[in-house]
C-alpha positions in Angstrom: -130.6 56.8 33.0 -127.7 56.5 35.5 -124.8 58.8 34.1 -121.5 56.3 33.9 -119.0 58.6 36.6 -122.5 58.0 39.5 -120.4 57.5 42.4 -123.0 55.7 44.4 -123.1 53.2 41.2 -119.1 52.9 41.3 -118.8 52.3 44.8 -121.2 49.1 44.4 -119.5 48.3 41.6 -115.9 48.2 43.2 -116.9 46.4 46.3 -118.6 43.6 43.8 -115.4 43.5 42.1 -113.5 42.6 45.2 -115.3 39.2 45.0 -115.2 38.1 41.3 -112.4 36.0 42.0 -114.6 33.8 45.0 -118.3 34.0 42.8 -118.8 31.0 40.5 -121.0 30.6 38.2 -122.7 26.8 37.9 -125.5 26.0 35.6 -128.3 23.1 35.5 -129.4 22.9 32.3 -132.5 20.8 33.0 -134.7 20.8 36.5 -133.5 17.7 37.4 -133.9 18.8 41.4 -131.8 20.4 44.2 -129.8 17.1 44.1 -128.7 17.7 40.9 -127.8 21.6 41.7 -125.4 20.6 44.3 -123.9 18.2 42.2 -122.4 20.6 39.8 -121.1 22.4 42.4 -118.9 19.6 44.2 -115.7 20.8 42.3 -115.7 23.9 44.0 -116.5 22.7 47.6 -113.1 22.5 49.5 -114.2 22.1 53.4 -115.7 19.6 54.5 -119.2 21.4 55.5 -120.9 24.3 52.9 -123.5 26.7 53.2 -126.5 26.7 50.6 -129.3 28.7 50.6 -132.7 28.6 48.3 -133.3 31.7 46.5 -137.2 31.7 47.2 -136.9 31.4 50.9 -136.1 35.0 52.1 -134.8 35.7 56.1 -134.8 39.1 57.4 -134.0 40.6 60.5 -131.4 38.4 61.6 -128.9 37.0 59.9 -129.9 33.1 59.8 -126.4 31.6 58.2 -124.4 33.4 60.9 -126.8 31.5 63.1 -126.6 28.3 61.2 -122.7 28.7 61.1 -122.5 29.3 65.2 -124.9 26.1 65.8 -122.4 24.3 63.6 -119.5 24.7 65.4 -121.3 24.3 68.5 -122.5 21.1 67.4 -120.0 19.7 64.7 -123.2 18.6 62.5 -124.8 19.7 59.5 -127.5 22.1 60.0 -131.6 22.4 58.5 -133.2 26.7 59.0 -136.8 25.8 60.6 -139.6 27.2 61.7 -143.1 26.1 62.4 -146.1 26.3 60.5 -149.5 25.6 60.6 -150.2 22.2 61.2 -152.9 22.1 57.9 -150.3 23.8 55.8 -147.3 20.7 56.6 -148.6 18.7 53.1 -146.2 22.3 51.6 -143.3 21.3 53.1 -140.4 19.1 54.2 -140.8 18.1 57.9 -138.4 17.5 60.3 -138.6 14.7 63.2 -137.1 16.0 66.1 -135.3 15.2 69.4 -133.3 16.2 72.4 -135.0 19.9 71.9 -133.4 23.1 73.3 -134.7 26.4 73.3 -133.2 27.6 69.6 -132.1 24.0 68.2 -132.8 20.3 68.5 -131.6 16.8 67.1 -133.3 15.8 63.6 -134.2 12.4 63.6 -135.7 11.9 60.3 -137.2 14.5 57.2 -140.5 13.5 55.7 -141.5 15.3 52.6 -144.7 16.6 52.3 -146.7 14.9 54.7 -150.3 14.4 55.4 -151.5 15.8 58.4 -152.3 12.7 60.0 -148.9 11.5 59.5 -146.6 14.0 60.5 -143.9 14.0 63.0 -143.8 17.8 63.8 -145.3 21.1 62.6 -141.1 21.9 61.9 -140.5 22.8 58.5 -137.8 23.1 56.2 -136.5 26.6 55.4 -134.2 27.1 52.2 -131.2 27.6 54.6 -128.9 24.1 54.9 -125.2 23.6 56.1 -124.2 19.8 54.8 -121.5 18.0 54.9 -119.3 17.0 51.7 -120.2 13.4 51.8 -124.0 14.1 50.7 -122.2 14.3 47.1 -121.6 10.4 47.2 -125.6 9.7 48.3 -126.6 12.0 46.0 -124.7 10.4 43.1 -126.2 7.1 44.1 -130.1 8.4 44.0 -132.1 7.4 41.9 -134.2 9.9 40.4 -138.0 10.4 41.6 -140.5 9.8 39.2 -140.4 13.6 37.8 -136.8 13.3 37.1 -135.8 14.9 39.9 -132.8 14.2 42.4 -133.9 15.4 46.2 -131.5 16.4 48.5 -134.2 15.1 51.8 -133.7 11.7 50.2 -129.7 11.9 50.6 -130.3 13.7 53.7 -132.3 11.0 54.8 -129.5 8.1 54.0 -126.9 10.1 55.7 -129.2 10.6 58.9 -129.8 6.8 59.1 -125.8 6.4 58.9 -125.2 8.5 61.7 -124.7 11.7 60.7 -125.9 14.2 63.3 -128.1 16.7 61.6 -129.7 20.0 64.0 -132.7 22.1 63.2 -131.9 25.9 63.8 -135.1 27.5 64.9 -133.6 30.8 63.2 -135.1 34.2 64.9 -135.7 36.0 61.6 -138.5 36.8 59.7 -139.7 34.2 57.1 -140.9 35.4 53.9 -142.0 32.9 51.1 -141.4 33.7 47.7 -142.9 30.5 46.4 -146.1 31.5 44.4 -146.4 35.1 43.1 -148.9 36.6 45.9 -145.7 35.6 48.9 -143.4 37.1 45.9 -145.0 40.7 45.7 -146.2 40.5 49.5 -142.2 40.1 50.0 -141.0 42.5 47.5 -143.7 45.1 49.7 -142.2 43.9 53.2 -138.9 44.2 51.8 -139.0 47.7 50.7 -140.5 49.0 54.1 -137.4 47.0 56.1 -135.0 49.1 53.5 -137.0 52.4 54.3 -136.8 52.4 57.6 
C-alpha cells in the first residue's frame, strides 16, 4: 500500500487538482445512445464547436484532437477521426461518404451506419474522435429514438450534413486500438503497457 506523504502520488495528485474547477461530471442514467450523452452536456458547452471523444476508441502515437483541432480551424467545419478498414469488416462501423480528398482529410458527404458490403460508400470508418458544432443539440432534441431506445448522433449528423454543414474526415496518423469486445480490450491494455515502457 502506497504510504500517504508518496511524492510521486502527491505530485499527480496536485496537477489533477489544478483542473477540478474545468472537469464536470454528467451522468446518463439509462443507455439511451450517444445522442442522449451529449445532451446532458449542452449546458456546459460555451463555444460554438466541442471536442468529444469515445472512451473505447484508443489513439496512440500522435495526438489525434490536436489534429482534429488544426483541421478545424483550417477548415471552419466540424470534424469525424477515420481510418480505413477492411472492406468485410464495414457492417462494424459507421461509414463515411467522401469527397474532394486530400492527402490527410476530405469532405464528408454523408455517414451510413453499419453498412453491408455491397452497399457501402467507402472502406472510411468512424473513430470515437468528433469535433461538432453546437447546433447538433437542436437535431438531436428533435430525433426520434431508434427502435432500441437509443438517440444516434450519425442520425443528427446526417440532418445537419444535408443542411449544409461542412463536415471533414481527419485521416488521424495514430495508432488505432479498439477496446470494443474484451480480446481488443486486453490486446490494448498489452500494447499500451509496452508504448509506456519504452
Amino acid at each position: 500500500m502506497a504510504k500517504k506523504k508518496d511524492k510521486r502520488i502527491q505530485k499527480v495528485f496536485n496537477k489533477i487538482k489544478k483542473y477540478q474547477k474545468m472537469i464536470k461530471f454528467v451522468y446518463q442514467n439509462k443507455p439511451k445512445g450517444t445522442g442522449d450523452a451529449i445532451l446532458k452536456c449542452q449546458k456546459h458547452i460555451k463555444s460554438s464547436h466541442f471536442l468529444m471523444l469515445f472512451p473505447d476508441d484508443l489513439i496512440i502515437k500522435k495526438n489525434c484532437s490536436k489534429e482534429m483541432i488544426l483541421l478545424h480551424q483550417k477548415t471552419k467545419g466540424s470534424i469525424i477521426a477515420t481510418k480505413t478498414v477492411e472492406r468485410k469488416t464495414v457492417s462494424r462501423w459507421g461509414i463515411l461518404s467522401i469527397e474532394n480528398k486530400r492527402k490527410n482529410y476530405f469532405r464528408i458527404s454523408d455517414v451510413i451506419e453499419k453498412p453491408n458490403i455491397k452497399n457501402t460508400p467507402s472502406n472510411y470508418a468512424i473513430i470515437g474522435r468528433y469535433i461538432l458544432p453546437k447546433i447538433i443539440m437542436k437535431k438531436l432534441r428533435n430525433l426520434k429514438p431508434s427502435q432500441g431506445g437509443e438517440i444516434h448522433i450519425t442520425d443528427a449528423i446526417k440532418k445537419l450534413i444535408a443542411d449544409g454543414e461542412k463536415f471533414y474526415g481527419n485521416i488521424f496518423q495514430g495508432k488505432y486500438l479498439d477496446c470494443g469486445t474484451l480480446k481488443d480490450y486486453t490486446n490494448s491494455g498489452i500494447e499500451i503497457s509496452k508504448e509506456i515502457s519504452k
